[in-house]
C-alpha positions in Angstrom: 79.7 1.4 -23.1 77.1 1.0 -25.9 79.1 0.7 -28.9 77.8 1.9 -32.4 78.2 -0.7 -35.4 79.7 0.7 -38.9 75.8 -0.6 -40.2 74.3 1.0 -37.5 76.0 4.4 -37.8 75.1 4.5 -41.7 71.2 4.0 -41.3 71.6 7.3 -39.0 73.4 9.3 -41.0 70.9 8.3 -43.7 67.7 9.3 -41.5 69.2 12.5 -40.5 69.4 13.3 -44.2 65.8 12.4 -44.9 64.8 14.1 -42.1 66.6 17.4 -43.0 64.9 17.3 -46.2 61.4 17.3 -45.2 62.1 19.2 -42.3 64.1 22.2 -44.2 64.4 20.9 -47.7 68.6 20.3 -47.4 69.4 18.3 -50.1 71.6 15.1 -49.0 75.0 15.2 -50.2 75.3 13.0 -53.2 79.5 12.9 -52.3 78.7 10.2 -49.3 77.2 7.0 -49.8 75.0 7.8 -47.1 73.8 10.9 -48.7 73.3 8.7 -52.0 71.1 6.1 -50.4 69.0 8.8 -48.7 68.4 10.5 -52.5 67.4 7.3 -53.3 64.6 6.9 -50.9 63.5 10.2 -50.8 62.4 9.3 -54.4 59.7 7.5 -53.2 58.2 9.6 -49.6 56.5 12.7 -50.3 57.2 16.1 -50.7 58.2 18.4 -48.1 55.4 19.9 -47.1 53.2 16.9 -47.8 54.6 14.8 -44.6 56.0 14.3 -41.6 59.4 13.1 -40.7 60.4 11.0 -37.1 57.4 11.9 -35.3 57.2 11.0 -32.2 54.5 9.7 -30.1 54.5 9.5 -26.4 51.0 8.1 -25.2 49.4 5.1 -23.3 47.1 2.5 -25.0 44.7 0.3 -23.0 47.5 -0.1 -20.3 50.8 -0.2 -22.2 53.0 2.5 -22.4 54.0 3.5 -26.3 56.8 5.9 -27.3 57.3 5.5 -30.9 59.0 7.6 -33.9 57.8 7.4 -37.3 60.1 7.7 -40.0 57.4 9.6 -42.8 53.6 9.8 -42.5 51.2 11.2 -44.3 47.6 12.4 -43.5 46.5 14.0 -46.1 44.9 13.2 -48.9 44.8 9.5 -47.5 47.0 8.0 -44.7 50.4 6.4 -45.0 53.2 5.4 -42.9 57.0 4.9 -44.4 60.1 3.5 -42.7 63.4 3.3 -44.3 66.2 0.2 -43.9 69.4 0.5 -44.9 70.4 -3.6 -45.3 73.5 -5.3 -46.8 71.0 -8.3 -47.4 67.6 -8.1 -49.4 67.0 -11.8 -48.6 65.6 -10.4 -45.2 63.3 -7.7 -46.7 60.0 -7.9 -46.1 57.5 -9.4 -49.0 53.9 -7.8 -48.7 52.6 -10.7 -46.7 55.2 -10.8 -43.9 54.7 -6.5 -43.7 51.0 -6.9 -43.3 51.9 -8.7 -39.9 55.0 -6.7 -38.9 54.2 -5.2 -35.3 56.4 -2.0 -36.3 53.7 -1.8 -39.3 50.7 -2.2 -36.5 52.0 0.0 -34.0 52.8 3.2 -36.0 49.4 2.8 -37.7 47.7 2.1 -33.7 49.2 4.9 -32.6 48.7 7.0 -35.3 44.9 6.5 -34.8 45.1 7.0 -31.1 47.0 9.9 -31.3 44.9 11.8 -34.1 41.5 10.7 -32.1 40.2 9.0 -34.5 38.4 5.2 -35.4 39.5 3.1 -38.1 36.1 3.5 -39.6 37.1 7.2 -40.5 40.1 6.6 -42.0 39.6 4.0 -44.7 42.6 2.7 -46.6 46.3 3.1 -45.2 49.9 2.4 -47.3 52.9 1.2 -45.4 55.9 1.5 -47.7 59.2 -0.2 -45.9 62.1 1.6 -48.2 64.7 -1.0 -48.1 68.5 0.8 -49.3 71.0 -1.9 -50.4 74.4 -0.6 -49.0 76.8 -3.2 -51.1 75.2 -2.0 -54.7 77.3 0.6 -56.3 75.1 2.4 -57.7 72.4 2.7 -55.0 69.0 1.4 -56.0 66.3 1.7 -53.8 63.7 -1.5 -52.9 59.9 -0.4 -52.0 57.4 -3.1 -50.2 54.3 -1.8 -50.1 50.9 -2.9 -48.4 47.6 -1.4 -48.3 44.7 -2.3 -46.2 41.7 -0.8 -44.5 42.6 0.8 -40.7 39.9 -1.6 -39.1 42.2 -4.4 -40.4 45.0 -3.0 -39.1 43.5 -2.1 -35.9 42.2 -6.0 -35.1 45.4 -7.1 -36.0 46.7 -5.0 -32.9 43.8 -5.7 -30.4 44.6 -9.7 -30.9 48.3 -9.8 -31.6 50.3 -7.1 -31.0 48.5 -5.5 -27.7 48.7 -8.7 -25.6 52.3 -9.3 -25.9 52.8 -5.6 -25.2 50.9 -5.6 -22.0 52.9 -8.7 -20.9 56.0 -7.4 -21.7 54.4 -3.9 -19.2 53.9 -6.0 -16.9 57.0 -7.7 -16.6 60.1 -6.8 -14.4 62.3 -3.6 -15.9 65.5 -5.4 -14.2 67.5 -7.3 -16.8 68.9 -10.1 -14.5 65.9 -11.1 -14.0 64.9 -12.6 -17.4 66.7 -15.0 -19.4 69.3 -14.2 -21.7 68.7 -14.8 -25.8 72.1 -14.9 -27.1 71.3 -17.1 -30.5 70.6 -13.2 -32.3 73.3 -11.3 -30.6 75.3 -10.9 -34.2 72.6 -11.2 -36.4 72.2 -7.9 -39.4 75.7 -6.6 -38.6 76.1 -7.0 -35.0 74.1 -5.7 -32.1 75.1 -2.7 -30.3 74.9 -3.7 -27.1 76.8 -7.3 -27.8 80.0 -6.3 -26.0 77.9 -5.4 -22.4 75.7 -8.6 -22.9 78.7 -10.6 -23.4 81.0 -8.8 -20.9 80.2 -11.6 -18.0 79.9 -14.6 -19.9 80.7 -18.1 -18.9 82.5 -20.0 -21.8 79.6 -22.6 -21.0 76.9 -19.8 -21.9 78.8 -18.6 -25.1 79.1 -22.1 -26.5 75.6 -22.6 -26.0 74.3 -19.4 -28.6 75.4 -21.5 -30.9 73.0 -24.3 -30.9 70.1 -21.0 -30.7 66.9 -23.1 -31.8 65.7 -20.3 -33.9 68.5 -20.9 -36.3 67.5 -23.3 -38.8 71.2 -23.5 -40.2 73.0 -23.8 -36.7 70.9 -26.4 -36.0 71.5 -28.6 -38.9 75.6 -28.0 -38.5 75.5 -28.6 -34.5 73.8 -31.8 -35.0 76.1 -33.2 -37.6 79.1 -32.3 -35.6 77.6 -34.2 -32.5 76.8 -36.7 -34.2 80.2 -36.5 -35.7 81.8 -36.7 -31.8 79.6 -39.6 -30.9 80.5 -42.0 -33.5 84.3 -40.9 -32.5 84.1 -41.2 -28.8 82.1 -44.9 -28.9 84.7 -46.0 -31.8 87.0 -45.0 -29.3 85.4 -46.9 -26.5 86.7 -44.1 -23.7 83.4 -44.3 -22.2 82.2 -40.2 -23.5 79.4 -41.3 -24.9 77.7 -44.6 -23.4 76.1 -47.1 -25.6 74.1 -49.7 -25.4 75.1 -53.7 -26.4 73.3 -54.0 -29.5 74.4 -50.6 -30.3 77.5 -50.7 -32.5 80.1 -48.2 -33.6 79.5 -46.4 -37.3 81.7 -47.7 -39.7 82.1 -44.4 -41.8 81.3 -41.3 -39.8 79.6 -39.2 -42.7 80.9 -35.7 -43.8 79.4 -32.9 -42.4 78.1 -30.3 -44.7 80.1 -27.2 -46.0 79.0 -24.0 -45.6 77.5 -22.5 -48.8 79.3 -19.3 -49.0 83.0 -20.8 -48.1 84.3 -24.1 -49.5 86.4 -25.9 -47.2 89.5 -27.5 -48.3 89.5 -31.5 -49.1 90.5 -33.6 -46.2 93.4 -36.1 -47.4 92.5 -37.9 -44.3 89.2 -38.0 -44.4 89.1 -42.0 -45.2 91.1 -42.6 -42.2 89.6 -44.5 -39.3 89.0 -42.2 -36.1 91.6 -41.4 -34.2 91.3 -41.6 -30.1 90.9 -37.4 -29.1 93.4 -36.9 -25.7 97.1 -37.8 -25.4 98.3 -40.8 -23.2 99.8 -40.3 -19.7 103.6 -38.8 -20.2 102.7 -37.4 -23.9 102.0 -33.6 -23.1 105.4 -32.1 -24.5 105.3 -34.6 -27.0 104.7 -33.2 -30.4 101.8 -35.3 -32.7 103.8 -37.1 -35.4 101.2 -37.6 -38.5 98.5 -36.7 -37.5 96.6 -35.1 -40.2 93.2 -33.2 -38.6 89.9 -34.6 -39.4 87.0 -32.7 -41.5 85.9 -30.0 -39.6 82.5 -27.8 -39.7 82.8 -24.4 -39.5 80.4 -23.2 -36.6 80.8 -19.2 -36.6 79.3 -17.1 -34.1 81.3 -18.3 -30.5 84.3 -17.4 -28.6 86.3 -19.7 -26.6 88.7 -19.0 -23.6 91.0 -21.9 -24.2 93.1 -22.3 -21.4 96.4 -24.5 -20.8 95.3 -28.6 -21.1 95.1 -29.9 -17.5 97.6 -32.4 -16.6 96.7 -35.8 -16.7 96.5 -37.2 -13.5 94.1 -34.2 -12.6 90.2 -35.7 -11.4 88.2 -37.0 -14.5 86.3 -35.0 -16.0 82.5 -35.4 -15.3 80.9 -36.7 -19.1 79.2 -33.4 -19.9 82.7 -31.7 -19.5 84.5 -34.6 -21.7 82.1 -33.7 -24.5 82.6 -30.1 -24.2 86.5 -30.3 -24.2 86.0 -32.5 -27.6 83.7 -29.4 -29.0 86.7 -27.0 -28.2 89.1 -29.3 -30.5 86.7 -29.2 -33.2 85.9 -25.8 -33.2 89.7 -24.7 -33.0 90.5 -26.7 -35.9 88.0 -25.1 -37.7 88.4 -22.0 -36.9 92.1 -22.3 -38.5 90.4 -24.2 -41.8 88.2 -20.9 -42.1 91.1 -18.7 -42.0 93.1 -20.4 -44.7 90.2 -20.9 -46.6 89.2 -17.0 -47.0 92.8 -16.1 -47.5 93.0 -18.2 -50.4 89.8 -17.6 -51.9 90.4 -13.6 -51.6 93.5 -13.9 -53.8 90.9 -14.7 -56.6 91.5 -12.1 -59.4 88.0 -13.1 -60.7 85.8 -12.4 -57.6 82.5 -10.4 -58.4 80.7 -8.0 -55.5 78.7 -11.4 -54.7 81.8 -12.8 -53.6 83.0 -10.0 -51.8 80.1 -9.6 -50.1 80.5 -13.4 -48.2 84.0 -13.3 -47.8 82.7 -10.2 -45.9 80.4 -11.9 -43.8 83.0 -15.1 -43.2 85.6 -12.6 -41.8 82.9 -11.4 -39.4 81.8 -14.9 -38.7 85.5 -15.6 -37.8 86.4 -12.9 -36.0 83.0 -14.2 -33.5 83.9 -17.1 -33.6 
């Protein structure tokens, strides 16, 4: 069953309001923060009377199929197309470049055109203002991007961007088995809302690997380190994980990973420590670890791992792919436990500002992903 995010339930609420305001000019209730941030943004639409609110548009263009809902829009005296975002980030708002090439910008204005029966040519200038409406400020305070440019822009823009992927994408098979699964986004801007059905038949293998997503820049850097990390362990140990070559020879110092910029990890009194061997020897399973202190972790949010009892040790070795994995699920346990005890004693803080909040916010939803 689709399941509705808190984030996602509060843009709604928020669209209903501006859309019961230019539809029948109902105030929003100023009482509920979603009524607040709609007030804020309705500051800078039009009138009632003036616009439009979630039009929709139901039509086919040069072979693919659009159904589209505007937010606002505005024909008269000159054209303009609004969309409103409610975000608990404005480092992903869009800067007037990037919303000059934003599909959702080329489409409404496409399909505004198509749909009216008119060329660019007719229509001259058009303003797309994206209303982003930070939910963590207080006092809400709404962020306008504008950008204004000439319908024929707009309109090649579609015709040799946007309207080739779209016909591909009509084209392509309507059954979702049959096209790979993107998992890297999956709790990206609060969580999608389809995450738990996408996620319901996961392998362990397939959730593990959303974290090394190429498209995050961040993920990337942290994954690497902590292989790196595991093969400077595994050939110190010389247990044959990771093979090596004979003029290849074992690092010295294995160098720290870096810590995440919103959480500070705690200092490892162990961290000058040779490696120690991952495993226990035959006859050591009930046997509890005397000393050991854990190595420096990196926290990698966004997994979950089903972490089943450790196989006995005179079960079939383990095929090398497998070996590394089981040394991933250590590292990532630990850490996940470092997290923990980090945010706990960081939110005991008396002197924390919203700032703070805010990413102790997001490392609780990082660990409860994780």
């Amino acid at each position: 069953m689709r399941k509705t995010t808190p984030s996602a339930a509060l843009g709604i609420e928020v669209h209903d309001h501006k859309e019961r305001w230019i539809k029948e000019r109902k105030s929003p209730p100023l009482n509920t923060p979603s009524g607040r941030l709609a007030a804020v943004g309705l500051a800078l639409t039009p009138s009632p009377g003036q616009c439009e609110a979630e039009k929709q548009i139901k039509q086919t263009i040069d072979g693919v199929f659009w159904w589209v809902k505007i937010d606002v829009h505005h024909l008269e005296p000159s054209w303009g197309v609004y969309d409103y975002k409610t975000t608990s980030n404005l480092e992903y708002a869009h800067t007037p470049a990037s919303l000059a090439e934003d599909f959702q910008r080329i489409i409404y204005v496409e399909n505004l055109l198509m749909y009216k029966e008119v060329s660019p040519a007719q229509v001259g200038d058009v303003l797309s203002r994206w209303i982003y409406l930070p939910t963590y400020l207080k006092r809400p305070k709404a962020h306008p991007v504008d950008w204004v440019e000439k319908a024929s822009i707009t309109h090649d823009r579609y015709v040799d961007v946007v309207h080739p992927i779209a016909l591909e994408v009509e084209n392509a098979s309507r059954e979702p088995e049959d096209h790979p699964r993107h998992l890297d986004a999956c709790d990206e801007f609060g969580g999608c809302e389809f995450r738990e059905i996408c996620h319901s038949n996961l392998s362990t293998k397939e959730k593990r690997r959303a974290i090394f997503a190429p498209s995050h820049k961040e993920k990337i850097v942290m994954a690497s380190a902590l292989m790196e990390k595991i093969k400077a362990r595994a050939a110190a140990n010389g247990d044959g994980v990771i093979e090596t070559t004979a003029n290849e020879k074992p690092p010295a110092d294995v160098p720290p990973t870096p810590s995440s910029p919103s959480v500070d990890s705690p200092e490892d009194p162990a961290k000058d420590d040779p490696p120690k061997r991952r495993g226990r020897p035959p006859g050591s399973k009930n046997k509890p670890k005397s000393g050991e202190q854990p190595p420096e972790q990196q926290v990698l949010p966004g997994i979950e791992h089903d972490v089943g009892p450790e196989p006995e040790m005179d079960s079939p070795p383990l095929p090398e792919r497998e070996t590394v994995i089981d040394l991933l699920d250590a590292e990532f346990q630990t850490a996940r436990l470092v997290m923990a005890q980090t945010i706990v004693k960081l939110a005991s803080r008396p002197d924390l500002t919203v700032s703070d909040i805010r990413d102790l916010a997001g490392a609780l939803t990082d660990l409860r992903l994780f």
